[in-house]
Structures are given as C-alpha cells and as structure tokens.
Biopython code that builds the backbone (N, CA, C, O; Angstrom):
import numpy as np
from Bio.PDB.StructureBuilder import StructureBuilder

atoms = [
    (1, "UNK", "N", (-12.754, -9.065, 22.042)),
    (1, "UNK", "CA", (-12.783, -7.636, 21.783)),
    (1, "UNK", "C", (-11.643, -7.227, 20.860)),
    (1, "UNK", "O", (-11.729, -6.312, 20.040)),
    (2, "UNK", "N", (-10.208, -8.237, 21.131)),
    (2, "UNK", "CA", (-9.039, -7.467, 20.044)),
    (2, "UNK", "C", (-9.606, -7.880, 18.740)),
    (2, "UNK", "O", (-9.626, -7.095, 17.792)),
    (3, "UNK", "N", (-10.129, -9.251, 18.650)),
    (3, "UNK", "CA", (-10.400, -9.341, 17.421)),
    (3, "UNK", "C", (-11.343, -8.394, 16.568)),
    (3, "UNK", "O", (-11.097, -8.213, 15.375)),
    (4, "UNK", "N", (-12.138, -7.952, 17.026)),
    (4, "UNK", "CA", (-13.240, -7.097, 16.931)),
    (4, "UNK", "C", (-12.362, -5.591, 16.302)),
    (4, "UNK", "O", (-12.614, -4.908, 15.309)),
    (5, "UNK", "N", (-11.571, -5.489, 17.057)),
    (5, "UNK", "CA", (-10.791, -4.107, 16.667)),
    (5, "UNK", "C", (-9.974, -4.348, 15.694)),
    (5, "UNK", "O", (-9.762, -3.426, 14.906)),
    (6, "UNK", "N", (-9.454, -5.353, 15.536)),
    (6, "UNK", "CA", (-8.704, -5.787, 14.067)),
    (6, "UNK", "C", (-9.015, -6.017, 12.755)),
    (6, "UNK", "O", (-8.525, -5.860, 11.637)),
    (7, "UNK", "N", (-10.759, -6.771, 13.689)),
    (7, "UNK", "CA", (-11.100, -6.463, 12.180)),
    (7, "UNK", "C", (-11.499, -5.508, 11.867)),
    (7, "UNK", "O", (-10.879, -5.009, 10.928)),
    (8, "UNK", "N", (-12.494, -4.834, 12.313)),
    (8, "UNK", "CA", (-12.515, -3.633, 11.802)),
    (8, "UNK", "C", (-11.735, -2.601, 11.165)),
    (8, "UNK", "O", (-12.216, -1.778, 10.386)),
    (9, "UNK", "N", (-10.467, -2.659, 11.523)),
    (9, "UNK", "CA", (-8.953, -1.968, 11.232)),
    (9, "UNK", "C", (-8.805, -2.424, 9.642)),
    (9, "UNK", "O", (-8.560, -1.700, 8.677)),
    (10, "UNK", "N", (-9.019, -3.781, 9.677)),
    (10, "UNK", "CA", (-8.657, -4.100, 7.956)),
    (10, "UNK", "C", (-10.201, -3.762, 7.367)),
    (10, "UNK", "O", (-10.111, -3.037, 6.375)),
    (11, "UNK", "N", (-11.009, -3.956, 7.569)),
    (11, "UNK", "CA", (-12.076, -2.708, 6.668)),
    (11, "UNK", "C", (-11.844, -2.205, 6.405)),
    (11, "UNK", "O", (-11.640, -2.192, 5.191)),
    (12, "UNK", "N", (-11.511, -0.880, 7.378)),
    (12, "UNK", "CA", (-11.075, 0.406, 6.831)),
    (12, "UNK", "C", (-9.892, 0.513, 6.158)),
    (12, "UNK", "O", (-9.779, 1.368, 5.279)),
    (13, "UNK", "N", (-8.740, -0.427, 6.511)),
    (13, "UNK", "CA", (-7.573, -0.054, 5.473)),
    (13, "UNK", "C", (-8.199, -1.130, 4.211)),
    (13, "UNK", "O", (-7.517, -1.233, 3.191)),
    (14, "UNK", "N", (-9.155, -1.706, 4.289)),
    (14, "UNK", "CA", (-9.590, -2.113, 2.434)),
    (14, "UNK", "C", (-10.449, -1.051, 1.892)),
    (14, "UNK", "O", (-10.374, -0.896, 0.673)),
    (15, "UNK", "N", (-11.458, -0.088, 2.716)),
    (15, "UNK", "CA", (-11.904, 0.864, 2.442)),
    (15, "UNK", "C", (-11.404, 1.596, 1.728)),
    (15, "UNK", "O", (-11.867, 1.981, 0.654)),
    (16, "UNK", "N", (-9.770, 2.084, 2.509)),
    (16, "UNK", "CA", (-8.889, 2.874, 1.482)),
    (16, "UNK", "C", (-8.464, 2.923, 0.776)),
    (16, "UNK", "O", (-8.057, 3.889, 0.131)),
    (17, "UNK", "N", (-8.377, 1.521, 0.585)),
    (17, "UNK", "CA", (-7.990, 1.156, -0.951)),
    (17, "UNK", "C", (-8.924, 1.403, -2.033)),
    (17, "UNK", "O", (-8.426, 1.641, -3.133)),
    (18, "UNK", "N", (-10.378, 1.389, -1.907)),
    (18, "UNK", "CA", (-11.220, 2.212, -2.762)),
    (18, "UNK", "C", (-10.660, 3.510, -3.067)),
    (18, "UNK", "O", (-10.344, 3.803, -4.220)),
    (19, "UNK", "N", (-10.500, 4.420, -1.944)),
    (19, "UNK", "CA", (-9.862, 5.363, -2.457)),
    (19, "UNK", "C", (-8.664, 5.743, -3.329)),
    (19, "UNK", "O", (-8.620, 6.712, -4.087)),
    (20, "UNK", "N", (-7.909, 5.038, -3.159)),
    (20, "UNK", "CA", (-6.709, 4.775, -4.416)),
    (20, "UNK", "C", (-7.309, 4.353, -5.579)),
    (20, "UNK", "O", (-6.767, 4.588, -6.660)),
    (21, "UNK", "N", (-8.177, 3.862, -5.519)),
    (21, "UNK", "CA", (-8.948, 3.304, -6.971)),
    (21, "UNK", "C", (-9.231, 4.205, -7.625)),
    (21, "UNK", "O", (-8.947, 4.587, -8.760)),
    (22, "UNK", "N", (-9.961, 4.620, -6.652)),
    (22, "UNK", "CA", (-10.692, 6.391, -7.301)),
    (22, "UNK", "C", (-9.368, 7.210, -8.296)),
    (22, "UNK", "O", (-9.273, 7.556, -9.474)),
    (23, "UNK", "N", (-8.552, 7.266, -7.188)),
    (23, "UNK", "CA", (-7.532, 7.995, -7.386)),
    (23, "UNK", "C", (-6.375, 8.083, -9.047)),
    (23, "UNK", "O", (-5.757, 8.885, -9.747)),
    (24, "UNK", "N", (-6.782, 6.325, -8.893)),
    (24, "UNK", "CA", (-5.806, 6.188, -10.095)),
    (24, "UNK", "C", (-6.991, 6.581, -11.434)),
    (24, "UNK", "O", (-6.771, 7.197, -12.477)),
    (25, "UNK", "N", (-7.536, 6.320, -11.222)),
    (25, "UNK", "CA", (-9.162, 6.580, -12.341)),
    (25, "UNK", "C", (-9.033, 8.230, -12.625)),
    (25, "UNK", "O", (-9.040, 8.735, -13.748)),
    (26, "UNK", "N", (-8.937, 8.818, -11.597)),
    (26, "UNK", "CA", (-9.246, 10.376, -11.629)),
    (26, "UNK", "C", (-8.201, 11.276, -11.448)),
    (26, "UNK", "O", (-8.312, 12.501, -11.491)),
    (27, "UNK", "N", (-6.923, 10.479, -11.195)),
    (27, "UNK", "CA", (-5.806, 11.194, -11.174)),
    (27, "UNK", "C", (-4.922, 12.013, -12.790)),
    (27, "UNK", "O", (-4.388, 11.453, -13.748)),
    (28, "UNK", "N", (-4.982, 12.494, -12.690)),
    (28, "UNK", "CA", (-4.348, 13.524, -13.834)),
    (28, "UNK", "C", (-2.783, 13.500, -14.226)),
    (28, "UNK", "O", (-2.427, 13.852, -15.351)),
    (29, "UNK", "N", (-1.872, 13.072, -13.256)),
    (29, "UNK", "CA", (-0.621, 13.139, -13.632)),
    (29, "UNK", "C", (0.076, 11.688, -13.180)),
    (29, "UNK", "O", (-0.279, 11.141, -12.136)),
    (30, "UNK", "N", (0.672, 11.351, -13.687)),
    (30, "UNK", "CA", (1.669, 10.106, -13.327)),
    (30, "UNK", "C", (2.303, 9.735, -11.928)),
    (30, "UNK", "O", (2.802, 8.692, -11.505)),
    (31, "UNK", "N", (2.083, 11.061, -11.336)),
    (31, "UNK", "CA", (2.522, 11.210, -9.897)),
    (31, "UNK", "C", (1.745, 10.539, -9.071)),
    (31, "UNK", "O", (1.943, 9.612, -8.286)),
    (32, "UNK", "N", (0.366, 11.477, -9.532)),
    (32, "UNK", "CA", (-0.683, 11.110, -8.864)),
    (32, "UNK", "C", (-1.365, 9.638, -8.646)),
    (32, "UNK", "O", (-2.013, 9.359, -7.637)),
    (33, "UNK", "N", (-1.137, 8.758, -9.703)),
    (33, "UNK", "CA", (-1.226, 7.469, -9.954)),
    (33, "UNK", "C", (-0.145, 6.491, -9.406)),
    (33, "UNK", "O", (-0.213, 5.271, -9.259)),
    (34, "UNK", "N", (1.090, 7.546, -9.087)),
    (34, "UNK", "CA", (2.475, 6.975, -8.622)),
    (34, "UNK", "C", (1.983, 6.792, -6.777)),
    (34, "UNK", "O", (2.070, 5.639, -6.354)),
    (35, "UNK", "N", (1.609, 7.633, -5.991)),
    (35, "UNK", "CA", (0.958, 7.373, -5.094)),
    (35, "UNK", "C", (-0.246, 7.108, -4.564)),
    (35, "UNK", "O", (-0.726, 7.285, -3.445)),
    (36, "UNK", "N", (-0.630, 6.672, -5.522)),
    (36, "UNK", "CA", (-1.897, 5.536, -5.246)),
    (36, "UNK", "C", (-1.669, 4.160, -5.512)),
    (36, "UNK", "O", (-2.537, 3.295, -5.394)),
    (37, "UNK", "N", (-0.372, 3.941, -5.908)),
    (37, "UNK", "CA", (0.483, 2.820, -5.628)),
    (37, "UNK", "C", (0.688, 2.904, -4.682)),
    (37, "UNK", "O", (0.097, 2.152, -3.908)),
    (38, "UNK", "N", (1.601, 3.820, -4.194)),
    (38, "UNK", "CA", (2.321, 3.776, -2.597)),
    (38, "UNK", "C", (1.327, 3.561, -1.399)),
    (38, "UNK", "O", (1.432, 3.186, -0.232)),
    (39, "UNK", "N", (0.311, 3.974, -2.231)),
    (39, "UNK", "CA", (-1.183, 3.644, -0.925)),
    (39, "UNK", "C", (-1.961, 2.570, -0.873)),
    (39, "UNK", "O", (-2.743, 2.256, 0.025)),
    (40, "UNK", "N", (-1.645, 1.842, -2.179)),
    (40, "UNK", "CA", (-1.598, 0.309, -2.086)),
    (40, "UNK", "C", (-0.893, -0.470, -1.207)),
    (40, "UNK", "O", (-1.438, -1.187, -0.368)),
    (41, "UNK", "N", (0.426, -0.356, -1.371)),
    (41, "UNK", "CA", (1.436, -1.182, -1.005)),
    (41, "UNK", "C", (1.562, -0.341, 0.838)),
    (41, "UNK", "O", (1.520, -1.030, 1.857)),
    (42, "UNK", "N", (1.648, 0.543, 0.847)),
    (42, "UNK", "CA", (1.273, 0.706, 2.447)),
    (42, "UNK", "C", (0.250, 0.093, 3.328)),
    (42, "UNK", "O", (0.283, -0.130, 4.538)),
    (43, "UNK", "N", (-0.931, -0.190, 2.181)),
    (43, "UNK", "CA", (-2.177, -0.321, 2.924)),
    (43, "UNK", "C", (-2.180, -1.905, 2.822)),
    (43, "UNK", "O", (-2.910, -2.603, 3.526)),
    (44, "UNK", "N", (-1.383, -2.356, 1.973)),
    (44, "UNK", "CA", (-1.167, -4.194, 2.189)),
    (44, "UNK", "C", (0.000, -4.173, 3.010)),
    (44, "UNK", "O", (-0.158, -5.155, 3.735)),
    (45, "UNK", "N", (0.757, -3.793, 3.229)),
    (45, "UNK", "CA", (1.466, -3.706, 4.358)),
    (45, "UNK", "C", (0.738, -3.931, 5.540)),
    (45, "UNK", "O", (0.258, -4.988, 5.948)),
    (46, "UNK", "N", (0.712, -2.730, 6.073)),
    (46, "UNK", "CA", (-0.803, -2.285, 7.291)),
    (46, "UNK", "C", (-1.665, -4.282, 7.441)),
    (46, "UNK", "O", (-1.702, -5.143, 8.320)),
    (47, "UNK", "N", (-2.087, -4.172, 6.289)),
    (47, "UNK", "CA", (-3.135, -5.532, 6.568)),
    (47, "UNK", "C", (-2.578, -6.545, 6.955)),
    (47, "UNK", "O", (-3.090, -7.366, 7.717)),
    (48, "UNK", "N", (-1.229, -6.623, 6.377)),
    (48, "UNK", "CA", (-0.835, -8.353, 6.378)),
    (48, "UNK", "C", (-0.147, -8.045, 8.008)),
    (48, "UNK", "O", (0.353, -8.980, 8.631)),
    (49, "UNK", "N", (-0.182, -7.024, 8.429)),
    (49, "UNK", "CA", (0.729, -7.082, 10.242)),
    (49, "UNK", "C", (-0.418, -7.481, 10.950)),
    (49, "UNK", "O", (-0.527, -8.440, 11.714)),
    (50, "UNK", "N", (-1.564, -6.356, 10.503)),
    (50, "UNK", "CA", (-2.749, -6.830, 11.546)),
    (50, "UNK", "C", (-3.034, -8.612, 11.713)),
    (50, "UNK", "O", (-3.089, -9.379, 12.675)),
    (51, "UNK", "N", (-3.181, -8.768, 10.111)),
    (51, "UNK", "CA", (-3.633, -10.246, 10.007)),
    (51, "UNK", "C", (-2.209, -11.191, 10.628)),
    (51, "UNK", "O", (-2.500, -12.291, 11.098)),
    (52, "UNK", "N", (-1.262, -10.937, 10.634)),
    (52, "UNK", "CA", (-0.390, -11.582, 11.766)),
    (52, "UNK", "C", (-0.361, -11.549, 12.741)),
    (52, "UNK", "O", (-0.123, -12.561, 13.400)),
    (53, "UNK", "N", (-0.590, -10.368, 13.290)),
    (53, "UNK", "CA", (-1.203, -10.220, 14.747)),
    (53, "UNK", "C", (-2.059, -10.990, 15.204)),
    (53, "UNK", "O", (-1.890, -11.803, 16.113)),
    (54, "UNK", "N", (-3.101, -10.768, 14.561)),
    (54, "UNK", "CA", (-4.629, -11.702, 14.618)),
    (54, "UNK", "C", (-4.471, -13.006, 14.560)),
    (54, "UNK", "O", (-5.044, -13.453, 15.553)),
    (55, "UNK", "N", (-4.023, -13.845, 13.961)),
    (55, "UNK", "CA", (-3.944, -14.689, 13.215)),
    (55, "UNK", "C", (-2.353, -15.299, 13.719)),
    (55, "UNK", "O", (-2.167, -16.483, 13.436)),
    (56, "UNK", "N", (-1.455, -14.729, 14.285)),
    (56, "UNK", "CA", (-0.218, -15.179, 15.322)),
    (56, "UNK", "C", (0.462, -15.867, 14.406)),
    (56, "UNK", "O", (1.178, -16.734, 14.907)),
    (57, "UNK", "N", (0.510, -15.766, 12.772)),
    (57, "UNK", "CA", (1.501, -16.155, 11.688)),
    (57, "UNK", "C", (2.466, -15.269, 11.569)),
    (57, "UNK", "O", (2.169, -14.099, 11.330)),
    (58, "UNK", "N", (3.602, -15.605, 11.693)),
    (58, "UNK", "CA", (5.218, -14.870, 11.868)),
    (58, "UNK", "C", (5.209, -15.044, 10.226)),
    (58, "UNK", "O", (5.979, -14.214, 9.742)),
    (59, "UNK", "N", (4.553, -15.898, 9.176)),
    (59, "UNK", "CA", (5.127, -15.785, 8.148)),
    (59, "UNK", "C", (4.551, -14.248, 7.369)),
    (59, "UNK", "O", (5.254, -13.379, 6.853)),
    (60, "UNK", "N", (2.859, -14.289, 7.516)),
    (60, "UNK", "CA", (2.862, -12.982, 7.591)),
    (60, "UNK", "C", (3.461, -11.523, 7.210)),
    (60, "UNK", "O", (3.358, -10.619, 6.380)),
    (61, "UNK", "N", (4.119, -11.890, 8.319)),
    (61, "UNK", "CA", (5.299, -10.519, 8.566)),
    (61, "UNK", "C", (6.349, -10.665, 7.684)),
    (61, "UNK", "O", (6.722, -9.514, 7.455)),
    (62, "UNK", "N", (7.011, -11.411, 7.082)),
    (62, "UNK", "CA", (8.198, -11.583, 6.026)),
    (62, "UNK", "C", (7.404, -11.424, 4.705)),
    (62, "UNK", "O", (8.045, -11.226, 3.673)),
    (63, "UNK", "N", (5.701, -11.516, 4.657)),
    (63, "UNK", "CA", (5.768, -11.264, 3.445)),
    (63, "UNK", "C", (5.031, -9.966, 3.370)),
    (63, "UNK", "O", (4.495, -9.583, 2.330)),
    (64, "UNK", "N", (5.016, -9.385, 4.345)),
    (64, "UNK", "CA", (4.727, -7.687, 5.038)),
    (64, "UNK", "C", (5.999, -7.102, 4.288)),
    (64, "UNK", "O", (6.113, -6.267, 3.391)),
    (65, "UNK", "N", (6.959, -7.907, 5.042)),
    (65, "UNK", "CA", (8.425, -6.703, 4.835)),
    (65, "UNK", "C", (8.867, -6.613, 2.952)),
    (65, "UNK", "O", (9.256, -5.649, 2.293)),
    (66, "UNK", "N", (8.592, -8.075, 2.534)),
    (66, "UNK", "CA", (8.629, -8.296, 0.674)),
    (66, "UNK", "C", (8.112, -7.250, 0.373)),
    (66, "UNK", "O", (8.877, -6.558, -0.301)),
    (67, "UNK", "N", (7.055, -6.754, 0.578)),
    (67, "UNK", "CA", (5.937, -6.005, -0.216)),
    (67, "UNK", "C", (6.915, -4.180, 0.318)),
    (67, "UNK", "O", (7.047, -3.335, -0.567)),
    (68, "UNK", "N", (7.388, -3.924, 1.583)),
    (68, "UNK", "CA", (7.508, -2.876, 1.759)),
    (68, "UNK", "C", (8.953, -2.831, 0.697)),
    (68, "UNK", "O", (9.015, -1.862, -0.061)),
    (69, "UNK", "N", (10.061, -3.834, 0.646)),
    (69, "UNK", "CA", (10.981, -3.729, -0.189)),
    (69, "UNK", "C", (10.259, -3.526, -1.281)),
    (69, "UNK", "O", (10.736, -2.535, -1.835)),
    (70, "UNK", "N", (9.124, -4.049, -2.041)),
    (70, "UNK", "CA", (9.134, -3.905, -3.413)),
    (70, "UNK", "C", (8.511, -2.892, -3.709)),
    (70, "UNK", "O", (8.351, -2.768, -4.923)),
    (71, "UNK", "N", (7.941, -1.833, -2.873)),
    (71, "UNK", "CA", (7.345, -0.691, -2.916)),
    (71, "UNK", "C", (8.728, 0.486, -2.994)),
    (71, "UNK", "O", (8.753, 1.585, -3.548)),
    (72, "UNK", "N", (9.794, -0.216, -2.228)),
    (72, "UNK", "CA", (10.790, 0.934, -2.736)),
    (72, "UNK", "C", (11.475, 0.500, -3.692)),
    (72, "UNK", "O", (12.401, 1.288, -3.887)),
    (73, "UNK", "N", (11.489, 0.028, -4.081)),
    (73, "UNK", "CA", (12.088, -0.449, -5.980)),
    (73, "UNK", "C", (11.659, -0.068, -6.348)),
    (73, "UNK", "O", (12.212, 0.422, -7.333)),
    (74, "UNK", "N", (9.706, 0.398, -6.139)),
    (74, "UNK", "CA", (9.051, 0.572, -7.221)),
    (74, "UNK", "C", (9.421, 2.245, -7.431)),
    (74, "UNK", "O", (9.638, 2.962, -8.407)),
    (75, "UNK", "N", (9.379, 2.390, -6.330)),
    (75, "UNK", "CA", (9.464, 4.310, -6.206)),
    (75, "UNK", "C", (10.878, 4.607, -6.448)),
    (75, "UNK", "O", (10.885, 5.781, -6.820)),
    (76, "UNK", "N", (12.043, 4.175, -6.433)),
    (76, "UNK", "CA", (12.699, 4.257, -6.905)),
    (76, "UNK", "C", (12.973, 4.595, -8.594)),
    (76, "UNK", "O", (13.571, 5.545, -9.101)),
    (77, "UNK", "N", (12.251, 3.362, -9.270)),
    (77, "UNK", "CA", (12.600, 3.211, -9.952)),
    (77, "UNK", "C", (11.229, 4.378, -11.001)),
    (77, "UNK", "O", (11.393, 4.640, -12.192)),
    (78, "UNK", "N", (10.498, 4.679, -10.502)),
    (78, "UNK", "CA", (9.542, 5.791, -11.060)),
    (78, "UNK", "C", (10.595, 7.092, -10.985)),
    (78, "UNK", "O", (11.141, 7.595, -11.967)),
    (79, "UNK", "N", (10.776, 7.583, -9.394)),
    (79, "UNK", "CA", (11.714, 8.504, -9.957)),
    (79, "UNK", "C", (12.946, 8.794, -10.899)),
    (79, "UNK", "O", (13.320, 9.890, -11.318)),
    (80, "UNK", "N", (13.449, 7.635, -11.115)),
    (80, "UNK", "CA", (14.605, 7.257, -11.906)),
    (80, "UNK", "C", (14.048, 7.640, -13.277)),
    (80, "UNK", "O", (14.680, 8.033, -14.257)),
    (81, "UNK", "N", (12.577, 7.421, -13.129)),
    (81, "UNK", "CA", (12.290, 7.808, -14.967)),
    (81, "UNK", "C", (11.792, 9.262, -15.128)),
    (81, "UNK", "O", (11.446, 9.908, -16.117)),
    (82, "UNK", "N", (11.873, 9.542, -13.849)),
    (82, "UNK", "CA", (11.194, 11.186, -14.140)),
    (82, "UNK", "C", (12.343, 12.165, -14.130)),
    (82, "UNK", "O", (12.911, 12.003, -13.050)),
    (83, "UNK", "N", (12.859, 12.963, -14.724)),
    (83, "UNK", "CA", (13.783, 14.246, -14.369)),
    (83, "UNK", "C", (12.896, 15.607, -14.860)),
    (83, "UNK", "O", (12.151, 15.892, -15.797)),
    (84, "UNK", "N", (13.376, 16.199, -13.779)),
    (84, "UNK", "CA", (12.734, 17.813, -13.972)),
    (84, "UNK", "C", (11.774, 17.889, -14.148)),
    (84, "UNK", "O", (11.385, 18.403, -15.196)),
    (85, "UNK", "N", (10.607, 17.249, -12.887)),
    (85, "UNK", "CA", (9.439, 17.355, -13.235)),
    (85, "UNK", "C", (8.871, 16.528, -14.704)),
    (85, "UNK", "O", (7.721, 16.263, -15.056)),
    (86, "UNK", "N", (9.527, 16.395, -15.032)),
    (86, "UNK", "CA", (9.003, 15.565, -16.490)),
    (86, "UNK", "C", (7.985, 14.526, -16.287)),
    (86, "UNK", "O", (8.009, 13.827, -15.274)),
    (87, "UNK", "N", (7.098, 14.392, -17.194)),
    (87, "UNK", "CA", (6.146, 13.143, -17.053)),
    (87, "UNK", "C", (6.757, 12.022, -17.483)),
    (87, "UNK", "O", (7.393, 12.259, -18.510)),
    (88, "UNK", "N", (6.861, 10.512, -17.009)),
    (88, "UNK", "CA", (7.572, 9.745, -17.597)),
    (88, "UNK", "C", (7.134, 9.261, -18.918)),
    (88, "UNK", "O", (7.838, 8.474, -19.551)),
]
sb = StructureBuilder()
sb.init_structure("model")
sb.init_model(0)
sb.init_chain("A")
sb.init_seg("    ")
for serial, (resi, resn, name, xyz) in enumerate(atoms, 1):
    if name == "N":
        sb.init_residue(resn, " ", resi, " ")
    sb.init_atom(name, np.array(xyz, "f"), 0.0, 1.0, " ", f" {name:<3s}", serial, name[0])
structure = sb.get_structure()
C-alpha cells in the first residue's frame, strides 16, 4: 500500500512539472520563467526523497540536498542580475 502511495506522489509531482513547462512557454517576464525553475528544482527535490524513501537509498538524499543547494545559487544569482525590478 506505501508503495502505491509513493508512487502515485511522483506522478503527480511529474505532472507538475508539465505545468512549469507550460509556464516557461507562456510566461511573459523573466520572473515568471525564474519560478518555473524553482518549481523544477523543488519538484526534483520532492521526487528524489520519495524515491529514497521507496527505494531505502541514503544516496538519494545527498543528491536531493545538491539539487536544493544549486537551486539557491541559482536564485541567488538571478536576483543578483535584476535591480529595481529590472528585467535581466
């Protein structure tokens, strides 16, 4: 039955990742495309815990936490190029 609920769990967080797809396609401002990254890298986050969970790989999880560090470099380094509202 857990397995059953796990998987299903990563469906839907690959589901959502369609939606970021959409997003970056139909998004209008740099922002908007800026967090549909962040909804990438959250939503591979999200997957690779479940699939450690599931799957009882501890390595998994270290390359869970890589991805959450490189999601704040990334946002970091977007805001770093934006001032005052500016588009980068």
């Amino acid at each position: 039955m857990t397995a059953i609920a796990l998987g299903l769990a990563v469906v839907f967080l690959l589901l959502n990742l369609l939606a970021g797809l959409w997003r970056i396609g139909q998004g209008p401002t740099a922002a908007d495309r800026m967090l549909a990254v962040l909804l990438f890298g959250s939503t591979t986050v999200a997957v690779l815990l479940i699939m450690a969970q599931w799957l009882g790989d501890e390595a998994l999880r270290t390359v869970a936490l890589l991805f959450v560090v490189l999601a704040t470099i990334v946002t970091l380094a977007f805001v770093g190029t934006t001032r005052d509202g500016e588009r980068p």
